[in-house]
N, C-alpha and C positions, 0 to 999 in steps of 0.2 A: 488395546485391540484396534487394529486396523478398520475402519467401517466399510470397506467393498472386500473383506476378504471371505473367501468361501468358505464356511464352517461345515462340519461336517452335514450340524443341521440345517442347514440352508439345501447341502447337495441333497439329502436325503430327500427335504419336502418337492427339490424340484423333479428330481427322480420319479417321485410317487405321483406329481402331476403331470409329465408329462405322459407318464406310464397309464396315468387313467386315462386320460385324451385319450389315447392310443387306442385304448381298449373301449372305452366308448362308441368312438368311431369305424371299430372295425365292422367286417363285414355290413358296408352299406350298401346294398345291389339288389335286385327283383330275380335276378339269374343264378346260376352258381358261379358259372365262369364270370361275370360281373363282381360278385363275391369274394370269389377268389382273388381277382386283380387289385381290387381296393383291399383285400384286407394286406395283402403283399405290401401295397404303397404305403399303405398308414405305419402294416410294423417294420417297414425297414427305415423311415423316418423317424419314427420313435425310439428305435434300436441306434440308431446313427445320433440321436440327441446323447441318448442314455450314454452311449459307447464313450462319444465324446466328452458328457461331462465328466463320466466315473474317471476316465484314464487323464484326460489332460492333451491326448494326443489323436491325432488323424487316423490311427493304425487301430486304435481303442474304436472310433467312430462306425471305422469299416466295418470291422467285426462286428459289433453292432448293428449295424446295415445289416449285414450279411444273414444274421442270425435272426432279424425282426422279420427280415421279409419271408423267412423262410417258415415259421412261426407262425406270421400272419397269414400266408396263404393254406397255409395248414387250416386256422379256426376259420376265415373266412369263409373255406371250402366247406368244414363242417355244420355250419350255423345254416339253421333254415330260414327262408327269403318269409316274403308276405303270403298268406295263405290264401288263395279264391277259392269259392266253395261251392257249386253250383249242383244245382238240380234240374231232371229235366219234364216238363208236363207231359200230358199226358198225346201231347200235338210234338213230341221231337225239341222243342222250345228249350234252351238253357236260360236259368236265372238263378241270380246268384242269392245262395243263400248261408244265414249264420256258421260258421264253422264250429266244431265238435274235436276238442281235442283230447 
């Protein structure tokens, strides 16, 4: 056996981590449109890892590209940002208080 040769479990473990990076990192933004952008960026590079290791080839990458970004601006969009939770006294006053989900 070759020792730099790509086995299938080699591709698979890298698949699975790149795949989680990916996912980790998506939707990291306070906005939605912030959201939405990074999570585009994250899955189309993740998609373009993926593309290109599964296929071997540039055209496999793309596709991939293609598909992450499209993917990740999808869950980006859907994921909720940080919560502030504010109350206000009895002076007009906002402060922020424990959120309740």
């Amino acid at each position: 056996m070759v020792t730099g040769a790509w086995t299938p479990m080699k591709k698979f473990a890298t698949l699975t981590l790149i795949a989680g990076l990916g996912l980790g990192l998506a939707a990291c933004g306070e906005t939605r449109n912030e959201r939405t952008l990074s999570g585009a960026l994250i899955g189309a590079g993740t998609g373009a890892a993926i593309g290109g290791l599964a296929t071997g080839k540039a055209g496999g990458a793309l596709v991939g590209g293609v598909v992450g970004a499209g993917a990740g601006a999808v869950v980006g969009s859907n994921t909720r940002g940080p919560r502030r939770c504010y109350a206000t006294n009895r002076y007009g006053e906002r402060y922020r208080v424990p959120c309740r989900y």
